[in-house]
N, C-alpha and C positions, 0 to 999 in steps of 0.2 A: 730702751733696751737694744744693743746690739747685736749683731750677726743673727738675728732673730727669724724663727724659719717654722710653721707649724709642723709639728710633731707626727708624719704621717707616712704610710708605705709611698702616696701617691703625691705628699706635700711638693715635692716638685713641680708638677705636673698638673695636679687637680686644683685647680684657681676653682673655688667655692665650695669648698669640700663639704660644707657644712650641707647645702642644698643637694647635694648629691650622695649623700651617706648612706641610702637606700641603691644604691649601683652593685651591682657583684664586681669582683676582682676581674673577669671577664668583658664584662662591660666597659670599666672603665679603662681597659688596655683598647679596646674601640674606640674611645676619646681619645686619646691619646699616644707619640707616638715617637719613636726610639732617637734618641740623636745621634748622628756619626760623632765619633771621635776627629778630636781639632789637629790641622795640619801642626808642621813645625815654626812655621813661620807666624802662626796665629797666637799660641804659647808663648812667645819671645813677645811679643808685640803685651801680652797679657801683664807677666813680668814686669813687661818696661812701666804700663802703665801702673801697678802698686806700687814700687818705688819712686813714683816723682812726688818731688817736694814741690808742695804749692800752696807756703805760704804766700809766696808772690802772686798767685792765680786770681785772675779776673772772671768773670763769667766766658769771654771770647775763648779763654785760654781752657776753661775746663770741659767746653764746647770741642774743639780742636784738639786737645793732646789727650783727651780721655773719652767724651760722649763718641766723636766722629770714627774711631781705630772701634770702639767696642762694638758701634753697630755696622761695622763693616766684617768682625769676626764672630757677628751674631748670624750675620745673612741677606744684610739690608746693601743695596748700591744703588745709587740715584738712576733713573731710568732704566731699571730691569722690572720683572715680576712683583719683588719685593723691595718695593722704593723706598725713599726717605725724601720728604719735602722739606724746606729751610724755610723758617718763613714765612707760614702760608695764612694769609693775610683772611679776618672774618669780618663781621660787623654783628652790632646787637643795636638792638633798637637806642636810640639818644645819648648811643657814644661813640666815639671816635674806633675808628680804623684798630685794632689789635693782630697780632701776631706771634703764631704760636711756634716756639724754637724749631719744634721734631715734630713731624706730622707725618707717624709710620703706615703704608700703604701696601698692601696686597691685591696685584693685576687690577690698579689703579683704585681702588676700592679704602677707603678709612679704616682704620683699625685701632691704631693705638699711639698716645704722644709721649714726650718726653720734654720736661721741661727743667733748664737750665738755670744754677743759682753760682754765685762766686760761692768760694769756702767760706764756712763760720764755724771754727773749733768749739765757739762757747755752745754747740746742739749734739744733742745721739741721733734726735729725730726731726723731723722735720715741723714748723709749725702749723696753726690758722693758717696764717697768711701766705704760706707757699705754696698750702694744699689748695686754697680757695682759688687763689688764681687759675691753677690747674683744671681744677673742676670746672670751674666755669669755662675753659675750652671745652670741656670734653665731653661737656651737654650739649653743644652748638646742633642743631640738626646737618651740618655738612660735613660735622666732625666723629658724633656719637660714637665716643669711644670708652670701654668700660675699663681699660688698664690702664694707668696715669704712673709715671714712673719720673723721679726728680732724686736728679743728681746733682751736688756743688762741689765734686771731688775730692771730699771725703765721706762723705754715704751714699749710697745709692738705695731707694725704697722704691717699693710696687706696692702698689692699690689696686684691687679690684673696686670699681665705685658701687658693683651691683651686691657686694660682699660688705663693707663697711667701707668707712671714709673717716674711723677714730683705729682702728688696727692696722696696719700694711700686711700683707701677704710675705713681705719679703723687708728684710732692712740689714746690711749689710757694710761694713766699712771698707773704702776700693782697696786699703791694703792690705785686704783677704780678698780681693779679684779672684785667685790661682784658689782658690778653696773652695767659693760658691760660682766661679763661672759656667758649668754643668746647670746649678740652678737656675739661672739667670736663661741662659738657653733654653730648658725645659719653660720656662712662663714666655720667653720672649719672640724664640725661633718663628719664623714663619709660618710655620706646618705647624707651631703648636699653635699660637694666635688663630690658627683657622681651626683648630681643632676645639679651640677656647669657646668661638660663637657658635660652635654647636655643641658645647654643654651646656651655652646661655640657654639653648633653645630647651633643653633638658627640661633647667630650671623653670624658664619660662609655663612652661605646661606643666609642671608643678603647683605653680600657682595659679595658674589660670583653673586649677580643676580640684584644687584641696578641699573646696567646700560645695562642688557640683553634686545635686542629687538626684538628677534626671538623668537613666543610663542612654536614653535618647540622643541628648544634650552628647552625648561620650561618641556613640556611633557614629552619630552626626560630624561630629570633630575626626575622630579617624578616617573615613572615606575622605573628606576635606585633603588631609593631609597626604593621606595616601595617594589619591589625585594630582596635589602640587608635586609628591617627590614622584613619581609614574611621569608626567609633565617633564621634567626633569631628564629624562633618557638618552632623549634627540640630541639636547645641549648635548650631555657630555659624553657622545660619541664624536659629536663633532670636536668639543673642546680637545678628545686625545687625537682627532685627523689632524687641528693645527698643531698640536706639540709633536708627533711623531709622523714626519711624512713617511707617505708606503710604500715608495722606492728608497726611501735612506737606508745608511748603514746601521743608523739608530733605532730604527724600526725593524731591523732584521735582530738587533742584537737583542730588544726588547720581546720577542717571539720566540725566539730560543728560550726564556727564563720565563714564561708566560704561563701560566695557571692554566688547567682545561675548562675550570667556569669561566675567565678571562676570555679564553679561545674563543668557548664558541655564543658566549652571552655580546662580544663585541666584535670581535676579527671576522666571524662565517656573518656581519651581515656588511661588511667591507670590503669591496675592491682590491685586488692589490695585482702584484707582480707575479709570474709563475713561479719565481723563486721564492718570495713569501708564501704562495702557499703551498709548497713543500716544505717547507720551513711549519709550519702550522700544524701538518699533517704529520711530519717529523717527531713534533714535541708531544701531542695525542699519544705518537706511538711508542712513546720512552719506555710505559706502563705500562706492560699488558698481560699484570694479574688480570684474577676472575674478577674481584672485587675492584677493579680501576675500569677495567671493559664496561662492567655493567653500569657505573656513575658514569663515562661520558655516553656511550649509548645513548641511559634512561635520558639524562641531560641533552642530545642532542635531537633523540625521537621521543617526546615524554607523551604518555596516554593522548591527553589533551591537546587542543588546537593550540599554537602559540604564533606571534607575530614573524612568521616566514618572510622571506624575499628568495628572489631567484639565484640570489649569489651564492646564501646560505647553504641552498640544494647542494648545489656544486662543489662546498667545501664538503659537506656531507658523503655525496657519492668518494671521492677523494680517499676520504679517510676509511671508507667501508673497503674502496678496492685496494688500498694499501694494505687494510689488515689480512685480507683475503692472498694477497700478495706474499704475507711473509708465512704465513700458514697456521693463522691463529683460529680458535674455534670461539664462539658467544654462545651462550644459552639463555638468553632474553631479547626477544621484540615488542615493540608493540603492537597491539594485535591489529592495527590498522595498515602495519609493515609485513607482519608475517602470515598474515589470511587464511589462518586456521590450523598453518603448517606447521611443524615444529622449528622452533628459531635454531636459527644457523646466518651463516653469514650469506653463503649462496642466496637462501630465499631470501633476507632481506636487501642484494643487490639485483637480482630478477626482480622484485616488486617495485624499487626505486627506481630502477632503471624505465620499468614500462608505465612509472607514474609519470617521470617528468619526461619521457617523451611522447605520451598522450595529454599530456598538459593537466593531472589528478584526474581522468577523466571518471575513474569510481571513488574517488572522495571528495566529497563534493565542501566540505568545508575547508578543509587545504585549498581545493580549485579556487573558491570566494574571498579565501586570505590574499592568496597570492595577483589575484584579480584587481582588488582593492587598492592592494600597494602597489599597481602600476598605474591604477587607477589615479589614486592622488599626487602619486607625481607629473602626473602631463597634467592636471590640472592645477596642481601648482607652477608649474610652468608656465600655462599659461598664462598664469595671474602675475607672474612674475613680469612676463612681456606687457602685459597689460597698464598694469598697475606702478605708477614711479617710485611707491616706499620701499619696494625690495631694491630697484638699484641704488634708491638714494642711501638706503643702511648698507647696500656691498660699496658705494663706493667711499662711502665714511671708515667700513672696514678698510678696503684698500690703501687708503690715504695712511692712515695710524699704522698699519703695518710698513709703510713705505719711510714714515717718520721715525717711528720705534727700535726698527728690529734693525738687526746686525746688515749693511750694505750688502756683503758676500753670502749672506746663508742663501741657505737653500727656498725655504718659505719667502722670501725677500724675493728672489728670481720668480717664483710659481706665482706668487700674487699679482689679481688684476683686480676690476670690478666683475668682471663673468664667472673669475675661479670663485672667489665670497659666494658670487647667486649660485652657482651648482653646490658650491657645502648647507646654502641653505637650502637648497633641493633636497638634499640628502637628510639632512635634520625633518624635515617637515614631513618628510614618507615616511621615516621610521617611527618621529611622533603617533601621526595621522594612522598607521595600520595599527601599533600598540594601542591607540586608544579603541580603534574600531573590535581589536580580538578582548578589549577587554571588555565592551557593552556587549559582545553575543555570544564570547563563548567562555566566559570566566567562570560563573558558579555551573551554568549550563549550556552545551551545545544549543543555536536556535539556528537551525539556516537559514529559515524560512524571512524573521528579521534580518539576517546579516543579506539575505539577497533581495529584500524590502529597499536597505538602506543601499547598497552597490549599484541597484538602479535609479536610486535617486543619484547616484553621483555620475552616473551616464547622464541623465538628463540635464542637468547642472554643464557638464562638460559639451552636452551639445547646445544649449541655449546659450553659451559663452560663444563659440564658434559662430551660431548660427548670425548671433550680434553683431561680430566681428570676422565678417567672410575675408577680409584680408590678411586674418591670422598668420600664415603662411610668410607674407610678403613681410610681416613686421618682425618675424620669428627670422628671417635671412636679413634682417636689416640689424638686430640684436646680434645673432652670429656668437655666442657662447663659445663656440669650441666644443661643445660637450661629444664626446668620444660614446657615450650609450644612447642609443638609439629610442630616447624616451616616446618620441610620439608615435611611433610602429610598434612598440612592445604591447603586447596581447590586445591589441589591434589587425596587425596584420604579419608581426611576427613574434615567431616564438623564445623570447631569450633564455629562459626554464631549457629548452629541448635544446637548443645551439648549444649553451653550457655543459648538457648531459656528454654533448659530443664531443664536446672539446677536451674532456677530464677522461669519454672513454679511450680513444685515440690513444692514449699513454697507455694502454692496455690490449694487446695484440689480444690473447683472450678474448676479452670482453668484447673491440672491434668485431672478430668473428662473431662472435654471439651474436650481435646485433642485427648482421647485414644478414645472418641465415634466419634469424627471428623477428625482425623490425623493420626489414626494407621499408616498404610500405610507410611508416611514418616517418625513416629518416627522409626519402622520397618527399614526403608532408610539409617537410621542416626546408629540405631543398628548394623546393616551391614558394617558402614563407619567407628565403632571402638568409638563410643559415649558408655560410662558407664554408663550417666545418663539416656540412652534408655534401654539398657541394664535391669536396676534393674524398667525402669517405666513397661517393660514389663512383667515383674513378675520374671527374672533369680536371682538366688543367687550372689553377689558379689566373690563368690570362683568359682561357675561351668566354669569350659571351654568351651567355644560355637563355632564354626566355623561360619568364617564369610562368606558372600555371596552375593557378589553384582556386575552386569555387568559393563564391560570396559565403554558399552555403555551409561549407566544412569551417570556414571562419567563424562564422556567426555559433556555430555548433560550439567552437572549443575555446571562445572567447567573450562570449554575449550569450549563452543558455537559448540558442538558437534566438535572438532579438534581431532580425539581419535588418530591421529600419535604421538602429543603433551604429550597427557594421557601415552602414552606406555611409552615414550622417559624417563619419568621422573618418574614414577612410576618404572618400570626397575632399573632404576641407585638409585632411593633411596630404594629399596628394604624393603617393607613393610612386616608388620606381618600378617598371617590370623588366630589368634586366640586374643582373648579377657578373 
């Protein structure tokens, strides 16, 4: 049967429909996902390919004037993202060497093949013996691929193998290319092939659980899951720092069109430029119905603890003094923000403002988050100088991006081995503190564990030090570059409080507010090695100042007064006292 296509709203698109017929119409647009419309030159090229005549067509030729133009107007180019292997040679146990024509790949990753036959007018469909061959690629363990797609230049068919392997999904003649190539797109595209193995996964737990009768057995599986995709964070904050660098034009232009859960679930825990984050702050402020205020608000201060960093804060204050700015009014805080007051925007930048720069000194599980997550960064740090598998994976990074990527871009120049270790720096804090806020304070606040376990990870970071007293000397022989200031942060300085100041500064207001209400810990912060207190107090940017501040008020607003802790680690990292 030809031009054959099942019958369905989502037949395009839903490869195993059958297994997924319990999906809402909702759902499965979450599978699934829109394709642009094709240039003009890919149309033309479309055409050209249903009209050739080939009778004369050998397999090389239906390779080259048909397979090679389609998966190029599909989305595939050899050494990009979405590659295409020629070739690529397997082995089975007690046979010779084999090679499969098309061996389609996703950011280096198997996916799905395509295998090449001469024309045979006497067929509709394809047989045994062209499907077998096929299959038995695409069971290989380095291939496992479930769409098998065989073309001899006049049909082209798709299989799903996990669906059947007597039905095609798809069977078409190429001289209706210009009729079903939308179809062909929707099963083949890139984004849809990854969106395909996660309805595998669908299916998969489908089956795994049709005949489970122990709701145990169920729970058990969800936390599991929930876990690996949680796990899952760090990666792909990192995976958008390598596709969008935070100085590019691309990442400015991607922030203008940027969601507020986008905003502030990925960007407030991201570095960036002061122009990105005005740009940031910008976009928050496009909306500012009642009902838009209240969603990012709740979203960026929600009841509950949630995995904070110092940066966050900063975008945070930012957006409150912006709104405060243009003269907008809120009637929601949370009550850990607005302290019994009634919500306005004033009381909730008076209360942020005198939280981060007393470092949460009366909320004491914010204080512990934020603790944590400077925590695990210098001890990943350390481990990083320590330990050879972190440079030996940045410089494996390094090298593939050096081979891969376009000469002239911009990530191409940024790439080293020490930039790789600082993005995994980055990944491992944001992991390592979501996992910490989600063992103490997800069903229930516990301080008393979360500042159980905060001390076990002092301990841990001075018994590392203590191992290795030349920490220091091998930390300057490493020489990272890194521009924040990891092993002084809430240690012996304050990055939370620097930040406060650098974002109020932009705010003549708020400036005054500070220095008639706050001397005293901008003063605090001066002492801790902040520049931006530094110049709010009136010093020159060039004068030398000697700094001055007790073991005691350290240990107070960074160790729950532990000052053994303070010594231990201040000692071995050996700080400056001039500014």
């Amino acid at each position: 049967m030809r031009n054959k296509l099942k019958p369905n709203f989502f037949s395009q698109t839903n490869i195993g429909n059958k297994n997924l017929k319990n999906l809402t119409t909702i759902e499965l647009m979450l599978l699934n996902k829109a394709i642009p419309p094709l240039d003009q030159h890919s149309i033309n090229e479309i055409y050209r390919i249903e009209r050739l005549d080939v009778k004369t067509f050998n397999e090389a030729d239906v390779r080259a004037e048909i397979i090679d133009p389609l998966l190029s107007i599909i989305g595939y180019r050899k050494g990009k993202d979405f590659s295409v292997d020629r070739e690529k040679m397997i082995q089975f146990r007690g046979k010779t060497k084999k090679y499969l024509d098309y061996n389609l790949t996703l950011w280096e990753k198997n996916f799905w093949l395509i295998e090449a036959k001469r024309p045979n007018f006497s067929q509709s469909e394809f047989g045994y013996d062209d499907l077998r061959q096929a299959l038995e690629y695409s069971i290989h363990p380095e291939i496992n691929a479930a769409l098998i797609v065989l073309c001899d230049g006049i049909n082209l068919e798709i299989f799903d193998r996990d669906e059947s392997l007597n039905e095609s999904i798809l069977n078409i003649l190429i001289k209706d290319l210009s009729k079903y190539i939308d179809t062909i797109r929707n099963i083949l595209d890139p984004l849809q092939v990854w969106f395909f193995y996660r309805r595998r996964i669908i299916k998969s737990i489908d089956r795994a659980f049709e005949h489970e009768g122990n709701e145990g057995r169920l729970s058990e599986f969800t936390d599991l899951i929930t876990k690996r995709l949680n796990s899952k964070r760090g990666q792909i904050l990192s995976n958008f720092k390598k596709m969008i660098t935070l100085d590019d034009n691309n990442y400015i232009h991607h922030i203008k069109k940027a969601k507020f859960d986008e905003i502030i679930d990925v960007h407030f825990y991201l570095k960036t430029t002061n122009q990105g984050t005005e740009i940031l702050t910008q976009n928050l402020l496009k909306d500012k119905s009642p009902r838009s205020l209240f969603q990012t608000i709740y979203k960026m201060f929600p009841d509950d603890p949630k995995d904070y960093n110092d940066t966050y804060f900063m975008y945070s204050l930012n957006y409150l003094l912006s709104l405060e700015q243009e003269g907008v009014e809120i009637n929601w805080l949370p009550a850990w923000l607005s302290k019994g007051n009634k919500p306005s925007l004033e009381v909730g930048i008076i209360n942020l403002i005198k939280n981060m720069l007393n470092h949460f000194k009366e909320n004491k599980s914010i204080k512990i988050i934020l603790l944590a997550s400077n925590t695990f960064r210098r001890i990943n740090k350390i481990l990083s100088i320590l330990l050879p598998i972190q440079k030996n994976i940045a410089t494996l990074e390094h090298l593939k991006t050096r081979y891969t990527e376009n000469e002239f871009s911009w990530i191409q120049i940024m790439s080293s081995e020490n930039h790789h270790i600082l993005l995994g720096l980055d990944q491992f804090t944001l992991n390592a503190t979501f996992d910490f806020v989600q063992s103490f304070y997800q069903k229930n606040k516990n301080d008393n564990l979360a500042m159980k376990k905060l001390k076990e990870l002092w301990n841990f970071e001075c018994s590392l030090l203590n191992e290795y007293p030349n920490y220091i000397e091998l930390l300057k022989e490493s020489d990272y570059g890194e521009m924040h200031p990891t092993e002084a942060t809430d240690v012996v300085y304050d990055s939370l409080g620097h930040g406060a100041l650098c974002i109020i500064k932009k705010y003549p207001k708020w400036e005054e507010y500070i220095l008639e209400n706050y001397k005293k810990d901008i003063e605090n912060l001066f002492n801790m090695g902040s520049w931006a207190a530094k110049l709010m107090l009136g010093y020159s940017p060039e004068e030398k100042v000697q700094l001055s501040i007790q073991n005691n008020d350290l240990a107070e607003r960074f160790f729950f007064n532990d000052l053994n802790t303070l010594n231990i680690l201040s000692n071995h990292y050996r700080y400056r006292s001039y500014i």
